[in-house]
Phi, psi and omega in degrees: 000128211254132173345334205276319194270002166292327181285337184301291226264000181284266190355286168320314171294350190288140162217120162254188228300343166256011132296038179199166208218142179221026162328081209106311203289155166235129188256153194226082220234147165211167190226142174217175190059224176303114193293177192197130140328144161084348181288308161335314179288327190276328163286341185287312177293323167321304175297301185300278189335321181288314178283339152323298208258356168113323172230185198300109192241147178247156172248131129330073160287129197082034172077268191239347197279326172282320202284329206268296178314321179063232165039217201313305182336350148241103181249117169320147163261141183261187181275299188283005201291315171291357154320123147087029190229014173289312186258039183236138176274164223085195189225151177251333169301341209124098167227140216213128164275142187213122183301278198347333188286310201287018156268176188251359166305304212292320202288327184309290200308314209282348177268011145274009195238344197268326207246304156329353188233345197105321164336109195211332148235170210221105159286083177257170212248118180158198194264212183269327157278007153270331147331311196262311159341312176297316187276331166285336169310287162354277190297352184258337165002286190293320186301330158294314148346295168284342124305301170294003136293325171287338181260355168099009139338313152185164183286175187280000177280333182297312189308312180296272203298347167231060176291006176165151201233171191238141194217138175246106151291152133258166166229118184267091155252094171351304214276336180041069190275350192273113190281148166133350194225142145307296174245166187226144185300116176104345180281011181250320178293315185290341176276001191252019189255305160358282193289325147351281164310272154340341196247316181280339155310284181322331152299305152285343195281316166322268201334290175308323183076050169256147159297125157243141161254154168189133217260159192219174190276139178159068180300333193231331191235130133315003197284307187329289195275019195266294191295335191272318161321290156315338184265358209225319156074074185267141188282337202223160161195146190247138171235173190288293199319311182234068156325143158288180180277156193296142190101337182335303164346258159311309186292351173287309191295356175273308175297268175035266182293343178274298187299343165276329160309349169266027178041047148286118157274005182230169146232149187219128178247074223241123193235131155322113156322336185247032212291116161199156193287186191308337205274341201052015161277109223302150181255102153250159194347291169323347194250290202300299179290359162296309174332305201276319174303328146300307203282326173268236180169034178291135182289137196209134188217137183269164172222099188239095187304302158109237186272013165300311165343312189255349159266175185100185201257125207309119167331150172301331166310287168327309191287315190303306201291315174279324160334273167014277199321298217299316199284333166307326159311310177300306151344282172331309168327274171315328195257008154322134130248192147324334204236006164259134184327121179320160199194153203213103191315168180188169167226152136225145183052229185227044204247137190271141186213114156261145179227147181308117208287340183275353168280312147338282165290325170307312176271345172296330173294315180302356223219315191277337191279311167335273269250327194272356174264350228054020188255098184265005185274297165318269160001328171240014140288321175306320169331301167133167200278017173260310149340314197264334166318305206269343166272305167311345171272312180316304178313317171298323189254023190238336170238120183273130145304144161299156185290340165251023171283309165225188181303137179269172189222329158101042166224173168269088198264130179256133182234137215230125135247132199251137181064225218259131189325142166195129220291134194087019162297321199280323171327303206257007172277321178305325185278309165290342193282320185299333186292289187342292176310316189298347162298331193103347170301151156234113188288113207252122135273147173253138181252121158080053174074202183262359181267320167305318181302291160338313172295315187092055171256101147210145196223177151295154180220126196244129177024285179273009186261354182269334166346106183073007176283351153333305188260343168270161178276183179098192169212123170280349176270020164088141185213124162211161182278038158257151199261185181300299178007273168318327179263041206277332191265349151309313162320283184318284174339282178316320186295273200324317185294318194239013163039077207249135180237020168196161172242162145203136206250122189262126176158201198242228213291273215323318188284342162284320171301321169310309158307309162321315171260005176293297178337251141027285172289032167280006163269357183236333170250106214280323162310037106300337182278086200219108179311134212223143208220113166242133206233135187276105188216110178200182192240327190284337192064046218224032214255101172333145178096306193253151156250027171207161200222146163317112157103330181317291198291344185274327182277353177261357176282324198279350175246036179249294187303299170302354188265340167288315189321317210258311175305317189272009184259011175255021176263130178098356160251171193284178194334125199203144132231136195282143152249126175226157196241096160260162188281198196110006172061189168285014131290112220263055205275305161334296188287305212283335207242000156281313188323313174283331181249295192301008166081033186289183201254317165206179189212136194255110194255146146308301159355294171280079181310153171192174196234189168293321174307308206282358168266333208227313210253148170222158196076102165242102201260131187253171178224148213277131190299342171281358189274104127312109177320109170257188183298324168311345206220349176300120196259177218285133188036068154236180155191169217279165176320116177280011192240006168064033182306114179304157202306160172283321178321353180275328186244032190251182176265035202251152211289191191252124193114344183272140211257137153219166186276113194259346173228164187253115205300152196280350184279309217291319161256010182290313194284325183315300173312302213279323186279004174256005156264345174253357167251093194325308190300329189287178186200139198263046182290178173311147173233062131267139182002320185275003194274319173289012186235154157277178205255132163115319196285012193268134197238162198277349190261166196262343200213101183208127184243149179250136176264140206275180187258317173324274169009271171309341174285323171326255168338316191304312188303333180301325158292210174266312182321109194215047191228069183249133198265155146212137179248148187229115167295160170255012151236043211285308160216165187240018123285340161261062178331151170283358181268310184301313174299313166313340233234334216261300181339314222266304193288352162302310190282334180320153186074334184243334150188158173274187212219172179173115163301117203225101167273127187264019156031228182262037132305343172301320177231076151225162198118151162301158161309160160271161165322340195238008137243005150267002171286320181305303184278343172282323205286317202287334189283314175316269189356303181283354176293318187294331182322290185305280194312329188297316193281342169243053117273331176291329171256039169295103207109311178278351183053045183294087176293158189241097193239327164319145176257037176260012181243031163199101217242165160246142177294147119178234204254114163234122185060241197272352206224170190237128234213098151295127165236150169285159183260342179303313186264350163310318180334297172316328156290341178290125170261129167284309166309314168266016187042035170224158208286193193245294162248130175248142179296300200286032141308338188273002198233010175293306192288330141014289180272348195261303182325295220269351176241040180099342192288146166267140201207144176276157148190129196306154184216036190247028136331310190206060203248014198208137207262136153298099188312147177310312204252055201258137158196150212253178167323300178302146163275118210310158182227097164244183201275000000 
């Protein structure tokens, strides 16, 4: 069997989304418990999602207390009933704590108000007692049926025909107390309220020379002040999971007192609402700062963010991750029998997962049960190895050994940013140099690229000079995009001079092109075999090795706010739509994964070829490629080129028998005129087919239609909406200008909306980091310091040159795991030309956004259709978010 027909037969196995059907069916979504940034986004997917595949979807208000209630409380949902509701935080359905569910009185009323409607599946939306509700409900499903038939309630055909009902979680939590997930919907938003807050302090408190403690939400789980600690470079920070040790006390008040002594004008404290010691006696707020004012005399001021925590408007992460969540559930749904298990949507790494849900809540319970025996070692293993990751890197950068505590390793470690600034670089600089020392090293910056490096702009770099480098944006050591190349021997000299045994290069595709070519002279310059490590820091997000890059997220928050910004400054006025122009190179990772989380209509990619048609026109009936359409045979509202184009099929390359679009729409040279008196770029050449196609782009089907994005904007107006988004990469093509589509909009639209244009340029890589890339850039950069040091430990002694290519490698994320690649087999993955990888994940996540804003679209779903054991772990070292 020859590659082709394997791949033939991969295909064939695949299953999508039309295959599946939700025809008959009625879906039920609800949010219960604790409100959550982002819930809002998972009911919008649901609802959408539901209403996709054919069937009916409801909203549960008020949680399980409307379900028990019935009447208004359950409402069919429309397509616009979810409009304009992706960024307001909180839930618009509703959330309730309800006795009543948790009797078998309460579940009776509510599986009668559910079963008069149809109601056969169930989304809840919540923590682990909604969660765990939801499943008794479930299990209890036929016996209650059967009962409201003995009372005469319904009958015995409702009882037959909604004989079990099938149930899907999500987890709305703050707190991200939930095991089985990376993240839980709202825990990315409630840390960027966190850092916020943390960030405008830390600013008066510098001025004063003050202490804060400042307590945060987590009654039961620490991660918020754990991730927040870290993201902040907090001096001291207490959690439920991991009390400090007897004695806390003097050793807080030791550090303390040491970071002032490094001329630290501040202390930052940060405590777990459920905070307590070994004893499980509560640590508060209110204790601590008595502690330091006795014991120091420090002017010391508490702070208790409360509910600030849980409001405001969800980060893009959050909208993305409940978009994600909410269309799986339904897939889940649908792809339900009788005999499957409640389940429970998840992430991991950056892979959509279903798990069993009672294996879930069973171990989230196991964690609360540690923690109430003293067994806190246990407790932050039950936690997941990202918990226990992210405590052990605080503990390395938050606390200095004295210097003659440690071992010295006699080597030199250098660290370099390479290509263009992106937010959460100084993170991940802070992080190796501090990792470094406690390795023993001595850690040398290169200032200003490879160009500096070339020059000998290199210094020492010590502890405290990385001090507060969290939170600013940028690169404070200076960046610029030259590569090595010219300078190599210049480069080497400096290697040879400051006897630097290791590298480690922080930046985006240039420190991969620099590596590549480091590689490469290592026969001829022997300072170069040196190991060398690169952490992925770019905004575009276009790094070969990883699927996520240092500053991607601070730059999709920032064109997520702006794109909220921008919609609401057209609210009360007529019909309107934007074009906005984001960065990213010919990589569309920016536009398609802003596209998704600010809710656009459409997002225009390199990735995705597209024409004129797929801006203007809809039905595009293709015909057998030898046919030139004449009037007999031309189909409705086409005609033939009027300027006497010869067929396109005379120039395009397609086999003979291959289907292409052979005629032009009668709109098409109208639009040509037009944009060629207001548009530099246009031009009035032969208008054949191959002229509107990109080269290569000739498709195999005999029949196939696209619905246009004017069209559909069209229609959208028609409605209650009066509101449209598009987002454009901005080398997505290079005749079809962010001037020209606007320009395309405008002339469409007449009559029905005006059109308006925004290049958001480089504020896109400007800014503080978001939480999730200075968490990102500390964690992943300690990790390549250990990379490094585990490798001159291994040539200690031995005097080892490192010329194999596994000692020059790039770190980062792939799927689930976390990934040393040799840059030799990266090679092989690479478009050069277009300075992007050869395959990106998150293409698989293009139709998403095209689902939720109306499109008919294929899009596979056998990824993650089969529930997962809790404790599944693959060879590899896992990687979360």
């Amino acid at each position: 069997m020859d590659d082709e027909d394997v791949a033939n037969r991969k295909v064939s196995f695949r299953k999508c989304l039309e295959h599946l059907s939700g025809a008959g069916k009625a879906i039920g979504v609800l949010t219960s418990g604790g409100d959550a940034q982002g819930m809002n986004a998972a009911v919008r997917a649901v609802v959408r999602m539901g209403i996709y595949v054919g069937a009916k979807v409801y909203f549960i208000y008020e949680g399980y207390q409307g379900m028990v209630d019935g009447d208004r409380n359950i409402v069919e949902a429309s397509w616009e009933s979810v409009s304009s509701i992706l960024q307001v935080g909180g839930t618009i359905i509703g959330s309730a704590r309800c006795k009543a569910f948790r009797t078998r009185e309460g579940r009776l009323r509510a599986a009668h108000n559910l079963v008069q409607r149809g109601i056969t599946n169930l989304c809840v939306i919540g923590g682990d007692g909604s969660l765990t509700g939801a499943n008794i409900f479930r299990k209890e499903w036929s016996g209650l049926l059967e009962e409201l038939a003995q009372n005469g309630e319904i009958d015995k055909e409702q009882v037959q025909k909604h004989s079990y009902l099938n149930v899907v979680g999500m987890v709305g939590s703050i707190d991200n107390d939930f095991c089985g997930t990376d993240m839980t919907i709202g825990t990315d938003s409630a840390l960027h309220r966190i850092i916020e807050v943390v960030d405008a302090i830390m600013t008066t408190a510098q001025s004063h020379q003050r202490t804060f403690v400042l307590e945060v939400m987590g009654r039961h789980c620490g991660y918020l002040a754990l991730v927040s600690a870290l993201a902040c470079g907090a001096d001291w920070v207490f959690l439920p999971e991991s009390p400090p040790e007897e004695g806390w006390q003097e050793n807080m008040c030791i550090k303390l007192s040491e970071n002032r002594a490094r001329k630290k004008r501040l202390n930052i404290i940060i405590v777990a609402e459920g905070a307590i010691d070994t004893q499980n006696k509560p640590i508060t707020s209110e204790q601590i700062k008595e502690l330091v004012v006795k014991q120091l005399g420090y002017d010391t001021r508490v702070t208790i963010l409360g509910h600030v925590q849980r409001g405001g408007t969800p980060s893009a992460f959050d909208r993305i991750l409940a978009s994600r969540m909410g269309v799986e559930a339904v897939v889940a749904l649908l792809q339900a029998t009788p005999e499957t298990p409640a389940c429970v949507v998840s992430l991991s790494g950056n892979q959509a997962v279903r798990l069993p849900l009672v294996e879930c809540v069973q171990m989230t319970q196991d964690v609360q049960r540690a923690m109430d025996e003293r067994r806190f070692k246990d407790a932050v293993r039950l936690r997941g190895r990202s918990f226990e990751s992210n405590l052990n890197t605080y503990k390395r950068l938050a606390i200095k050994l004295p210097d003659d505590q440690i071992v010295k390793s006699n080597c030199n470690v250098a660290i370099i940013n390479v290509g263009a600034p992106a937010a959460g670089m100084n993170a991940a600089v802070r992080s190796a140099v501090r990792v470094g020392i406690a390795d023993g090293h001595k850690m040398l910056a290169i200032y200003d690229g490879f160009e500096g490096f070339a020059k000998g702009q290199i210094k020492e770099i010590g502890w405290g000079d990385v001090g507060g480098w969290t939170g600013q944006g940028g690169s404070i050591l200076g960046t610029k995009r030259t590569l090595p190349g010219k300078s190599l021997e210049d480069i080497a000299a400096q290697m040879r001079k400051h006897s630097i045994n290791a590298l480690l290069i922080v930046g985006g595709f240039e420190a991969y092109l620099g590596l590549l070519e480091l590689s490469a002279a290592r026969d001829k310059y022997e300072e170069l075999c040196v190991p060398m490590v690169m952490v992925p820091a770019t905004v575009s997000n276009n790094v070969p090795g990883s699927d996520f890059s240092i500053g991607a997220d601070t730059a999709l928050n920032t064109i997520t706010d702006t794109c909220d910004r921008i919609k609401q400054s057209a609210s009360g006025t007529k019909r309107r739509v934007f074009i906005i122009e984001t960065m990213g190179g010919y990589c569309g990772y920016l536009a398609n994964m802003g596209g998704l989380a600010a809710g656009a209509d459409a997002a225009y990619i390199f990735e995705e070829p597209f024409d004129i048609r797929d801006l203007q026109f809809q039905g595009e009936d293709r015909v057998p490629l030898h046919t030139w359409p004449t009037p007999s045979n031309t189909p409705p509202g086409w005609d033939r080129c009027q300027n006497r184009c010869p067929p396109p099929h005379a120039d395009a390359s397609s086999a003979p028998g291959a289907t292409a679009d052979i005629s032009v729409p009668f709109g098409i040279l109208r639009l040509t005129r037009a944009f060629s008196k207001s548009a530099k770029k246009a031009t009035s050449r032969p208008c054949s087919a191959s002229a509107y196609l990109r080269s290569g782009t000739w498709t195999r089907t005999t029949v196939m239609t696209t619905e246009s994005n004017v069209e559909h904007l069209t229609e959208k107006m028609k409605t209650t909406i009066q509101r449209g988004l598009v987002l454009r990469n901005e080398s997505c093509n290079e005749n079809y200008t962010t001037d020209f589509i606007y320009q395309l909009y405008s002339e469409e639209g007449k009559g029905v909306f005006d059109c308006r244009k925004n290049v958001l340029g480089h504020m896109q890589q400007g800014g503080a980091p978001s939480p999730f890339d200075r968490n990102f850039g500390t964690k992943i950069s300690a990790r390549a310091m250990q990379w490094i040091s585990t490798k001159l430990k291994e040539a200690l002694g031995k005097g080892k040159r490192f010329m194999s290519d596994d000692s020059i490698c790039v770190l980062g994320i792939s799927k689930r795991n976390l990934l040393f690649q040799p840059v030799a087999q990266l090679r092989q993955e690479t478009d050069f030309e277009h300075r992007i990888p050869k395959e990106q994940w998150w293409l698989k996540l293009r139709p998403l956004m095209k689902i939720l804003a109306k499109y008919k679209v294929s899009y596979e779903v056998s990824d993650s259709d089969q529930l997962e054991p809790m404790h599944h772990r693959g060879h590899e070292e896992p990687a979360a978010i």
